[in-house]
N, C-alpha and C positions, 0 to 999 in steps of 0.2 A: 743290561739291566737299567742302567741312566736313562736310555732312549726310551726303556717301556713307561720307565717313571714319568720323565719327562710328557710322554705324551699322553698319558693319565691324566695327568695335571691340562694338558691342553682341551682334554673334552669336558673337566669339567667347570674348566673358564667359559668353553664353547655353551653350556647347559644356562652359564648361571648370571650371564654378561651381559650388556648392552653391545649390542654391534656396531650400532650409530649415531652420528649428532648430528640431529637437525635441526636446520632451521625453518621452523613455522610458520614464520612471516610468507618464506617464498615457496612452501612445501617442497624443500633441495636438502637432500642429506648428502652426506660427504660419509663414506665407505671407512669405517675406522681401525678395520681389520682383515685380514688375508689368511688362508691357508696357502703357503710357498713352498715352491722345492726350485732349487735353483742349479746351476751345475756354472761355478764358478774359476774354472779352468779350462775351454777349449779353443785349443789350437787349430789354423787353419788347416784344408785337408793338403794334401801332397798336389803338384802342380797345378797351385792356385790361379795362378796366374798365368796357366795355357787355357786358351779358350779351346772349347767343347766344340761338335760338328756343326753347331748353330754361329759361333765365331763370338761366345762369350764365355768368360772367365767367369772363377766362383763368385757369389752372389752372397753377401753377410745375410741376407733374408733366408737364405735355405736354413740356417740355421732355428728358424722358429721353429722347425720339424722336431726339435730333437725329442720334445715331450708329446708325440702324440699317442702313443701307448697309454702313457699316463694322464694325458685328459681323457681319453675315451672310455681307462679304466673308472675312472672318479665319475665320467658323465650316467655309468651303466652303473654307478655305485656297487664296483668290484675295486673294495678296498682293500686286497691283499697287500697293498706297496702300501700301509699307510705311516708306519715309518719314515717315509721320504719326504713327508708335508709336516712343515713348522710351521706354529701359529704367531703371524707377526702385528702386531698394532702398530697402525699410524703416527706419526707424530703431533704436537699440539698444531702446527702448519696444515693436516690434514692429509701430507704426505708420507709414502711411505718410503722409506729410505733402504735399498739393498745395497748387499755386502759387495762391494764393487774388486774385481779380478788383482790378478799381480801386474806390475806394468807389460804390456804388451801383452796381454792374455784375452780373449774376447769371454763375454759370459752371458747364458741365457737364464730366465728367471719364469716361470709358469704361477702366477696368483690366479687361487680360486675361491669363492664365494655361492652364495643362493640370492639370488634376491625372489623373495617371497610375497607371495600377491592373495591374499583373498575375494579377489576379482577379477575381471576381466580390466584391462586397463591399459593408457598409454603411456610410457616412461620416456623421459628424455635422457640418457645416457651422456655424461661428459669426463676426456681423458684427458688429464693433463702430463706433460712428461717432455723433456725435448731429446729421448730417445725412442728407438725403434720401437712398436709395440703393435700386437695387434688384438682389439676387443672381440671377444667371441660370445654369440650367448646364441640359443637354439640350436647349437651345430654349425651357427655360421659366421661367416666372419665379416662384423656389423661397421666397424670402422678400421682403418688403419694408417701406420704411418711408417714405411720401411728405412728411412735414414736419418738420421742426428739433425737437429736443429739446432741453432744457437739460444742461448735460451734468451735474448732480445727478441725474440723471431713468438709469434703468436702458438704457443705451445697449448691448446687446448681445439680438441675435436668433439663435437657432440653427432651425436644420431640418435633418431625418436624410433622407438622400436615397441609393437603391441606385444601385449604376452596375457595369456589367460590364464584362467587362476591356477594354483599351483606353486611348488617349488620350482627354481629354475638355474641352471647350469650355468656361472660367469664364469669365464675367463681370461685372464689379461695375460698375453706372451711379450715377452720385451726381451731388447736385447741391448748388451754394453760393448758396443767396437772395441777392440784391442788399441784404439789411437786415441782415444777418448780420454777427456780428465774431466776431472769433477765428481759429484756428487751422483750416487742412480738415483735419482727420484721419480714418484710417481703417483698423482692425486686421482681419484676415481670420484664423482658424484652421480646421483640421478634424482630427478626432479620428475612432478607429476603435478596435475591439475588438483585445486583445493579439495573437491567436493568427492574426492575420489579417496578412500580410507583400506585400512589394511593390507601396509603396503611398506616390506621391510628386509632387511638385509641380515644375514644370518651364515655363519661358518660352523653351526652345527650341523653334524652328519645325519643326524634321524630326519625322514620323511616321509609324506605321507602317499597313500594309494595315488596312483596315477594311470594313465593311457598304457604307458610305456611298460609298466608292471602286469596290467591285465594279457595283454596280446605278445608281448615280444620275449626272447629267451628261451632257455631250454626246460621243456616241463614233461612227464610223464601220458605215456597216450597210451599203455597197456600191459598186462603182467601175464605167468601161465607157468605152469610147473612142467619137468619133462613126465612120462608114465609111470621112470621106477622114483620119481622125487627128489633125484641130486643134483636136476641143475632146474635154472631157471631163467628165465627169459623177461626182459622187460624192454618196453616200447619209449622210442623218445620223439619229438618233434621239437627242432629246435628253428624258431620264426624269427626273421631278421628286419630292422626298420630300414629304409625306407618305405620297401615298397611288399613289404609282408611276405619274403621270400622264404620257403620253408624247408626243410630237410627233414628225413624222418629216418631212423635204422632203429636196427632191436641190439642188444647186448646179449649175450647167453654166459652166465657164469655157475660156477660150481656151489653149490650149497653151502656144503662145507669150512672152506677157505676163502668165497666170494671170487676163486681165481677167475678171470675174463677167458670162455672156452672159445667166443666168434664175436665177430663186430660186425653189420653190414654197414658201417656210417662210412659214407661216401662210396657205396658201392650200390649200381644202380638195379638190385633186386627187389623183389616183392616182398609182401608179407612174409616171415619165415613159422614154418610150422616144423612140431617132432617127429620123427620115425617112433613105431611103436618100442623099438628096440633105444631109443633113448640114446643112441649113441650119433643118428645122423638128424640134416632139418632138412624140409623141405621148402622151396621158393621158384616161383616164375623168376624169369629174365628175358629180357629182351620185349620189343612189342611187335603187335600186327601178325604177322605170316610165320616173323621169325619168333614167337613166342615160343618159350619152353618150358616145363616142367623140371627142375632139376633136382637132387638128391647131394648131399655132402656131407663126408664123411666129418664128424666135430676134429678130432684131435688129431688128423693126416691130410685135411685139404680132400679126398680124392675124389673128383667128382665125376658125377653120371647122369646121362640123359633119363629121366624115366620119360616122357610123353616128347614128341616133334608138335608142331605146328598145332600149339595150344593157345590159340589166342580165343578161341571161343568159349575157353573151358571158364566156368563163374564159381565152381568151386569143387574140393576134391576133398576122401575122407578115409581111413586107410583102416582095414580091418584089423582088430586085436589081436591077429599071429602074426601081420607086417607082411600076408602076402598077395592080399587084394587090395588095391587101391582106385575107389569107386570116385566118376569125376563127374559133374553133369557140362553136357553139353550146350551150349544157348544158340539155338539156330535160329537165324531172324525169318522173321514173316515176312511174307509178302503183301506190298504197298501197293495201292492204289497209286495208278500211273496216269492215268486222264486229267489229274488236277480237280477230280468232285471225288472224296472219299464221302463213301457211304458207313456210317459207325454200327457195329454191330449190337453195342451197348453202351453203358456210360464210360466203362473204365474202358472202351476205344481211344478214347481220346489221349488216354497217356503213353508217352514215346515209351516204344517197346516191349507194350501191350501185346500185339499180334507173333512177337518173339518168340518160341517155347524151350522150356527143358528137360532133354532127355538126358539120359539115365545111363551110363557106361560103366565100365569095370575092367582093370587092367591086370591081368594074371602075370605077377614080377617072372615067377619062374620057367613059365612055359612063351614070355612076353607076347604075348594070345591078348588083343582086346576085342570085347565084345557086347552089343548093348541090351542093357536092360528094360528100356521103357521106349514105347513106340505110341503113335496115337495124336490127337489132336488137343492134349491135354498137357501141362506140364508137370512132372513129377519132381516134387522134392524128399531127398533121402533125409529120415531122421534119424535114424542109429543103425548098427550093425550089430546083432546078437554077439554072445559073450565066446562064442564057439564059432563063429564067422561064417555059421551057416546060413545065416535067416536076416532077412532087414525089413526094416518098416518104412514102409514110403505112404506120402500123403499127393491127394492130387484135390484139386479146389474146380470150382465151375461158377458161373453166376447161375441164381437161383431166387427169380425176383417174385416168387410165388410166396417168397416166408420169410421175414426178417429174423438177422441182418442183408440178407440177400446175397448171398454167395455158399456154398453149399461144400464141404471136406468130407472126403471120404479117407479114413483111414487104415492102408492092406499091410499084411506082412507076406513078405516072398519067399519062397523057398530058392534057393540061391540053384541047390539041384537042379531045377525043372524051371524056374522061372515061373510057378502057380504059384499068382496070390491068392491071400483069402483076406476078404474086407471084416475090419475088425467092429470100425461103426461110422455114421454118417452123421453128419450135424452142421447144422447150418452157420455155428459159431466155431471159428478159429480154433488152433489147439498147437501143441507140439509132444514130443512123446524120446521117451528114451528107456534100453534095457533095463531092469535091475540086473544085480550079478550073477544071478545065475540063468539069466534069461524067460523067466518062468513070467516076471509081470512087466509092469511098463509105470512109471511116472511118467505121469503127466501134468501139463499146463494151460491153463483157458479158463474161462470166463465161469461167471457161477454156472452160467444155463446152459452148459456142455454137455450134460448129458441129462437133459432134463432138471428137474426139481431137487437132485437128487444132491448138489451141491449150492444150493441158495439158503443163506438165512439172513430174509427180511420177512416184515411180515406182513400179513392179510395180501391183498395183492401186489404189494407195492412190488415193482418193476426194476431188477437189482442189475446196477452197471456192469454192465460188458465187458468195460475197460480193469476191472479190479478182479486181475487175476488170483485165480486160485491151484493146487497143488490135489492130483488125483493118484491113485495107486490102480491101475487096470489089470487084472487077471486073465491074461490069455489062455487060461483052458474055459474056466466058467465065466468069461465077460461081466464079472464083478466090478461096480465102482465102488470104490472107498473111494470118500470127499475127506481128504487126511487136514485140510486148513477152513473148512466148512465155521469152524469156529473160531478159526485165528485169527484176527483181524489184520495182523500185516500183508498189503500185495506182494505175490511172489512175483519178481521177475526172472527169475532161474533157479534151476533145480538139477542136482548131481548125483545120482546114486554112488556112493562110493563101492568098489570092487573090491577095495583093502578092510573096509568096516563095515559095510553094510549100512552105514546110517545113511540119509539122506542130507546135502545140505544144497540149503536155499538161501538164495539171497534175496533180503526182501525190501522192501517199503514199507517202514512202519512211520507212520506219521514225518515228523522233518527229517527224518534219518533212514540210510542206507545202511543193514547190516549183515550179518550171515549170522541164519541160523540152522544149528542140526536139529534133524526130527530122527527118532530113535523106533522103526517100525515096529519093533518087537513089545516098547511098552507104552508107544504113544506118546512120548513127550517130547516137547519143543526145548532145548539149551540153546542160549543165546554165546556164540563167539565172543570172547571179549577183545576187542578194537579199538587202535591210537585213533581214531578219526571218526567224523560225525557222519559222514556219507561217503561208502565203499562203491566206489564206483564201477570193479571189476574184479572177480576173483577167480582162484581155480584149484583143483588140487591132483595131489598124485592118485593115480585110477589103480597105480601097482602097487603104491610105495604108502611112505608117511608125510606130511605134508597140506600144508595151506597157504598160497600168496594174496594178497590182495593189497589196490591201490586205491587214494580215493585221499576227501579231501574233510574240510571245516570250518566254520565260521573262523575267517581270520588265521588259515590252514591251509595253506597252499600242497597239491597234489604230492603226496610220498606213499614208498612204497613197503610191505612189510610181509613177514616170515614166521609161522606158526609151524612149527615141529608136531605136535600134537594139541592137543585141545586144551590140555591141562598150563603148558608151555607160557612160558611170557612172549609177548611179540619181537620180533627180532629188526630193526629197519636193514630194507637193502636197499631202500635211492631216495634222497630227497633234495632234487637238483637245484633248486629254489632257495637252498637256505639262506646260503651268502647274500645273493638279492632280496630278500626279507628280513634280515640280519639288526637292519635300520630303518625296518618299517616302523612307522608308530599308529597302531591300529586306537579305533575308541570301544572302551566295550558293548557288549553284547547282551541285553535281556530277554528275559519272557514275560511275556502278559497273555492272560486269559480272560476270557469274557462269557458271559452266559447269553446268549441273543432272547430276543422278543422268544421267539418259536422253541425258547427250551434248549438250545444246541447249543455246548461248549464250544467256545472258538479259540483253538489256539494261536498266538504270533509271536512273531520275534520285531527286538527292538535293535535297531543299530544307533549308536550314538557316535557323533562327530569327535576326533582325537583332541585331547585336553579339554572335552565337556564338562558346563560349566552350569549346574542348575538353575543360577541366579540370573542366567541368561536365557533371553526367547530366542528360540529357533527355528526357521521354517522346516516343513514335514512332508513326505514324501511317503504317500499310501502304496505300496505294492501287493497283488492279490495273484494269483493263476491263471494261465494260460489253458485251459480247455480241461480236463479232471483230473492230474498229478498236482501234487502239494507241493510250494514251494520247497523246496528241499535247503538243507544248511551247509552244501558244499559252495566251497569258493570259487569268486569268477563270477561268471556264467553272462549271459547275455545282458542283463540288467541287473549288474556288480552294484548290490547294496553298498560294499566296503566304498566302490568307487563315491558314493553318493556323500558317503558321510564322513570322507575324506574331502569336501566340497563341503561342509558345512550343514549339512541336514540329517535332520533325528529321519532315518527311515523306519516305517511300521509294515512288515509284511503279515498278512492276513489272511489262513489258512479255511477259507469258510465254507459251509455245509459243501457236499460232493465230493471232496477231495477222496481218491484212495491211499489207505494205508491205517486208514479210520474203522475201519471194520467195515462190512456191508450196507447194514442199515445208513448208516452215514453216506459213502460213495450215492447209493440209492437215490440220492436227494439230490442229484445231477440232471436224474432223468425225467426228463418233459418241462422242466422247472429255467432253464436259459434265464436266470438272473433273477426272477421272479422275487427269490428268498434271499440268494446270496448278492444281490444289490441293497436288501433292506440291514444284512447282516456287517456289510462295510462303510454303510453311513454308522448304522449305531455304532461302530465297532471307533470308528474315527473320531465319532461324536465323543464317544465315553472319555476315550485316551487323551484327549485334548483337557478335556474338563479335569480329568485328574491329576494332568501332567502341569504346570502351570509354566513351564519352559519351553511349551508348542505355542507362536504366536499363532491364534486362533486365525488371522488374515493371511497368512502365508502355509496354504496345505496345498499339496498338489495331490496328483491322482495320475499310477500310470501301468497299463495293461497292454497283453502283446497275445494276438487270435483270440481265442477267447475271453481273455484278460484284457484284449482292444475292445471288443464289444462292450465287456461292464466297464470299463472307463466312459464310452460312447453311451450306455444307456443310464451310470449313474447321476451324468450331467445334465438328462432327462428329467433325477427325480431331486437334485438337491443343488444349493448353491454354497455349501460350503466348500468345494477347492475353487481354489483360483487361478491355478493353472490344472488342462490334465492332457495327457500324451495316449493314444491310441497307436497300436502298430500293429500292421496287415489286421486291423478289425471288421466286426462284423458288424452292419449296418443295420441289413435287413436278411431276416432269417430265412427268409422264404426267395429271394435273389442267393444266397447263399448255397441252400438246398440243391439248388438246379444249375449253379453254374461251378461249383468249385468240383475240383477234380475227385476228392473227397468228399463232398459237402452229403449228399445222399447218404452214404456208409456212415460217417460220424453221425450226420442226423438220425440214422438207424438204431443208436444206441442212445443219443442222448435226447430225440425224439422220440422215443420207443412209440411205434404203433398210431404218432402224430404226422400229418400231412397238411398240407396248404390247404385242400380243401375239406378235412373234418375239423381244422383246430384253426379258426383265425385267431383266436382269441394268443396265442401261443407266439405263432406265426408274422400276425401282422403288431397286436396290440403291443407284443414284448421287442418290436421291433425298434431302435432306437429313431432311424430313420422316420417313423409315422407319428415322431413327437420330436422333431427338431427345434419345433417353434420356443418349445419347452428351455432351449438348450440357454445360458448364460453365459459358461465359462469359457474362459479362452480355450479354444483346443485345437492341438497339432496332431494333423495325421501322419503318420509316416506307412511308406508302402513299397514293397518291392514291385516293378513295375513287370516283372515276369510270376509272379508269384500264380503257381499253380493251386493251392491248396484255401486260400481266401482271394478270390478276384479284387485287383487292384481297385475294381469298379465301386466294392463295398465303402471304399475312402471316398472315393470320386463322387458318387453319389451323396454323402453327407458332407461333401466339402460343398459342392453344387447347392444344396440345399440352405447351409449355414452362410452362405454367399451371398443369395437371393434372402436372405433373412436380413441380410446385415449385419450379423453375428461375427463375433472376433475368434478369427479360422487359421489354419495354416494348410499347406498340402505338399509335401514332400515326399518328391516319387524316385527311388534309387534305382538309377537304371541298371537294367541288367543281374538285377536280384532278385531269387525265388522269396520263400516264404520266410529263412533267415538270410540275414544281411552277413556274408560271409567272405568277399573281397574284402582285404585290408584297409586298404587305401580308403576304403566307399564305409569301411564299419568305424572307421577312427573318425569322420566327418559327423556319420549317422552317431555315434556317441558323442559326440562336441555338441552338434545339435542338440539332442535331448537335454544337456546340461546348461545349454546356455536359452533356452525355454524357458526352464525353470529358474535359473537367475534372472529371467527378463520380467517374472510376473509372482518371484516369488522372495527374489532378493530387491524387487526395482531398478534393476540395471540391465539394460536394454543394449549396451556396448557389444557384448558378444555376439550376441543374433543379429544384429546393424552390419556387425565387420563380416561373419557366414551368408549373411541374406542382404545384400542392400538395398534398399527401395529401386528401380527401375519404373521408368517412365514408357511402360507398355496400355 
């Protein structure tokens, strides 16, 4: 009870203290405080003094070991041990004086601190001490000194060490010889250049977003219910610094009592999926030749082969009685061998293209397998009738006769006879699943899936593809009901429940991910109520009762959660991030809305830097979309707001016309328009916010987009000179190079060019091209590009870097090797995000230190 008190009192000295005293003249502060845990009685080990196979005796240095538990815990800010840390002030000398041992006792001493940096910047680091000690800061070990000195003897070490902005991890290990007399002392200072500011030492635990917090540690990657609903499964992936090393296994526990029923962590299987019968899971093992299908029983271990030499299988699906298990096959195509491949069409050009999949089914009891689908077409299974007779399979073809150009045909088969019957064709995408009694089918796809029949925009206007909708199909009378025809959230999934009969979907509704049920009997939509702003995965029981789902929040890191029924409160079952968040100090979170020129409500959100301060300007950091999904309010993500504003910037993201989850009419404004409106929508939108906010230094905004969100970065700096810095990633240059060379570029253009080409619409094409008004361009801009990227050709950068070169223009061009369309090596995305931060400190804080030390001038 003393110790809890006691350390009460320490966090709130830690909160409300000065840490340091410096002096001004020479900008040198002298460290005036520690967090300490010392172990002030160890003896040496048992035959000290027999030398080892090398021919030496024990070493008083081994001894620095003995806290590394405990720095690593403090370094990963896993303060379960924080009891063992006393907080100690310096003396008026500036030293710190520990509790030195019994005679003849050796003792070691671990002080830790932060020195905090609102910059990038260099510190000179100086130890003074005339015993063993060694300084630790980034993980490594920056000076040292392993034996006693007299203290006549020049007892002061320094080393100059860079450090970017951020909090950052000190350490000092020292140690007191058992022969030793005197006093343990020990001075710490660090000094910096005058012109260089906020820049300070600190023994409080709270901090802010960082690197280390976005990518590294254990976070959730998936959830799923068993059939009858009493256990449930969840996905983990847990990512290690240095060099981004990852593990992944599921958990499966019981409902009930959360008992843990299976673990595959550290066991080298595949994804695990359920038996229908809820009682066994299913998983590959092994690779290549020796791939297998396996079966295991949950609560006896006993396992069994179902499939041999399953390396080719891409995925399997097990019917509702548990006793067909249907797997498609992927049998590779044959390649051109002379070294000139002749392409049959566009989408030839992507590996494993000319691949196909067929259609198999594996009879448990008569162990009979046998195939379903033959032909030069690939077939994918999408459900299995509720009686296990009948399946719907879908098979696609290119079809460059009618946009979008790819053509689905939809059969169902009689499992008997292997006769399908085609239920319908259409040139837009789809997916489809039983109701429960097998009579109709949900479905999912675009408005103009089965004609007119699910679109509402109006007069002609041409409604996005991409903003999926929710259909009900009647397989006796091929009736559509457009069941979300008027709901405005995108659905990205849909469940017929077998236990209720409702439907649930999980949707897109403007910045949020939710589930909602639809009630077919009277029509209505009820919203799920949910701990989290965007559900990033859900599922439920097909036998039973039950709802999981995981997902995340502005300032809400991924957890997981448990509905009983609908009515139920939510139950959490993982939220593995706590502790690591525990000390975060997030800033908050606003909304602002805007009315644009064109009539169109613009929603955003605001991120404010942690301890925001009105009275101060801030620079500002525009974020908008990347191709027609709205930005969304789950945490993370590839361009981590939190990270931005935990760096000192008010960030504004900017949800503007096209987005889905807006309702129809809205998405609609995607199509043929490439910036047109929603370029003029995020100057006014920036303009307004500035003007109303008077804590946005008007000179310091940047601007930064990623694929399509590169392009309006690329063509906003076309039409305006307000940011001062802006970042493109994988963008688009030139529309009409884009069209014909991305691996996508035609099929996206398909939807978002509807019925536009290079040669009916230059106006479109060339004039909205960023590329064909470079001259236009002011702002500093950095490209960044994966230099494998199939999906926007690297060349889109290349060419506007080329362009802004021969201009004159202030450019950048960074090409990451070895990366497709996202930047997903560790090692190559912690750079790529350093980068982008120290960009916009270069041009938007005036400190050009960061990008000098990643980029240095060369004399090429």
């Amino acid at each position: 009870m003393k110790i809890t008190a006691f350390f009460v009192l320490i966090i709130l000295i830690c909160q409300i203290s000065l840490h340091a005293v410096t002096d001004s003249a020479v900008n040198k502060t002298v460290v005036s405080e520690w967090l300490v845990a010392s172990h002030a009685g160890i003896t040496m080990p048992a035959f000290a003094n027999r030398p080892d196979t090398e021919g030496k005796t024990f070493e008083l240095s081994a001894f620095s070991g003995t806290f590394d538990r405990l720095q690593r815990d403090f370094a990963e800010s896993d303060l379960t041990s924080l009891s063992l840390w006393k907080l100690q002030k310096v003396g008026k000398s500036g030293k710190l004086t520990l509790k030195t041992p019994a005679q003849g006792k050796n003792a070691v001493a671990l002080l830790a601190g932060f020195l905090v940096t609102d910059q990038f910047a260099e510190i000179e680091l100086e130890v003074e001490t005339q015993w063993p000690f060694e300084l630790i800061v980034g993980g490594k070990v920056q000076t040292s000194r392993m034996s006693a000195i007299k203290e006549s003897d020049n007892m002061c070490k320094k080393v100059k060490i860079k450090l970017e902005t951020g909090k950052h991890p000190v350490f000092v290990r020292t140690i007191f010889p058992a022969d030793s007399a005197g006093n343990w002392h020990i001075k710490v200072s660090f000094s910096y250049q005058k012109h260089v500011s906020g820049i300070s030492w600190s023994t409080d635990l709270e901090k802010k977003m960082d690197i280390g917090l976005l990518l590294d540690g254990i976070k959730l990657s998936g959830v799923s219910l068993s059939p009858d609903g009493l256990l449930y499964s969840l996905g983990f992936t847990e990512t290690s610094p240095p060099d981004g090393k990852q593990n992944r296994w599921q958990e499966i526990r019981r409902i009930k009592d959360d008992f843990l029923v299976f673990n595959s962590r550290y066991k080298d299987i595949g994804v695990i999926g359920f038996h229908p019968d809820s009682k066994r899971v299913i998983y590959f093992v092994g690779e290549g030749k020796a791939r297998k299908l396996m079966s295991e029983e949950l609560y006896t271990g006993s396992l069994s082969v179902l499939l041999h030499d399953a390396d080719q299988i891409t995925d399997y699906q097990w019917s509702p009685d548990g006793k067909l298990l249907f797997y498609t096959l992927n049998v590779k195509g044959k390649e051109e061998s002379q070294g000139l491949n002749r392409l049959q069409n566009m989408a030839d050009r992507l590996s494993g293209f000319r691949n196909r999949n067929k259609l198999f089914v594996y009879e448990v009891e008569s162990r009979m397998t046998r195939p379903l689908t033959h032909g030069y077409l690939s077939t994918q299974l999408q459900d299995i009738s509720p009686d296990s007779r009948r399946i719907i399979i879908a098979q696609s073809e290119a079809d460059f006769t009618t946009r979008p150009f790819n053509k689905q045909a939809f059969m169902e088969m009689d499992l008997s006879t292997n006769i399908v019957d085609t239920l319908w064709v259409s040139n837009h995408w789809a997916s489809a699943a039983y109701s429960p009694y097998g009579e109709k089918l949900i479905v999912t796809g675009g408005p103009q899936l089965f004609g007119e029949v699910g679109m509402n925009v109006a007069g002609e206007t041409v409604p996005n593809d991409y903003d999926t909708q929710a259909y009900i199909f009647n397989l006796k009378s091929s009736i559509v009901e457009p069941i979300t025809r008027n709901f405005d959230p995108k659905i990205l999934k849909a469940i017929w429940s077998k236990n209720d009969g409702l439907i649930y979907l999980h949707v897109e509704d403007k910045s949020y991910k939710r589930v909602v049920v639809f009630d077919p009997q009277n029509q209505q939509f009820v919203s799920v109520p949910q701990e989290v702003d965007v559900i990033l995965e859900m599922d439920i029981a097909q036998h039973g009762t039950g709802l999981v789902y995981y997902g995340s929040g502005v300032n809400r890191p991924e957890a997981a959660f448990y509905l009983a029924n609908l009515q139920s409160e939510a139950r959490l079952l993982a939220d593995p991030e706590k502790s690591s968040f525990e000390r975060v100090k997030f800033g908050d979170t606003g909304e602002w809305t805007y009315t644009s020129s064109g009539n169109q409500t613009i929603e955003t959100r605001v991120y404010y830097p942690p301890g925001f301060d009105p009275n101060h300007q801030y620079p500002l950091i525009v974020y908008y979309y990347g191709g027609t999904n709205p930005t969304d309010r789950s945490f993370r993500g590839r361009y981590p707001k939190e990270l931005f504003a935990a760096h000192g910037y008010v960030v504004l993201v900017i949800n503007p016309s096209g987005a889905t989850g807006y309702g129809q009419q809205f998405s609609a404004m995607h199509v043929n328009n490439w910036g047109s409106t929603v370029a003029d929508e995020i100057i006014e939108g920036t303009k307004l916010f500035v003007k109303q906010n008077s804590y946005i230094n008007p000179k310091a905004i940047g601007c930064i987009g990623a694929s399509y969100g590169g392009f309006m970065t690329m063509l906003l700096t076309t039409k305006t000179d307000i940011y001062a810095a802006a970042i493109s990633h994988a963008g688009i240059s030139s529309i009409s190079s884009y069209w014909g060379e991305g691996y996508w570029g035609y099929s996206y253009s398909a939807v978002a060019s509807a019925n536009s080409y290079p040669w009916n619409n230059r106006e479109l094409y060339v004039e909205q091209s960023p590329l064909f008004h470079a001259d236009k361009i002011t702002t500093p801009l950095l490209l960044l590009h994966g230099d494998k990227d199939t999906n926007v050709p690297p060349g889109e950068s290349i060419q506007m870097f080329t362009a802004l070169k021969l201009l004159g223009k202030t450019v950048e061009y960074i090409e990451v090797d070895g990366q497709n369309h996202h930047i997903v090596d560790y090692k190559k995305r912690v750079l790529w995000q350093k980068s982008i931060l120290a960009w916009f400190d270069r041009f938007l804080k005036g400190n050009d230190d960061w990008w000098n030390e990643l980029y240095p001038e060369r004399n090429l």
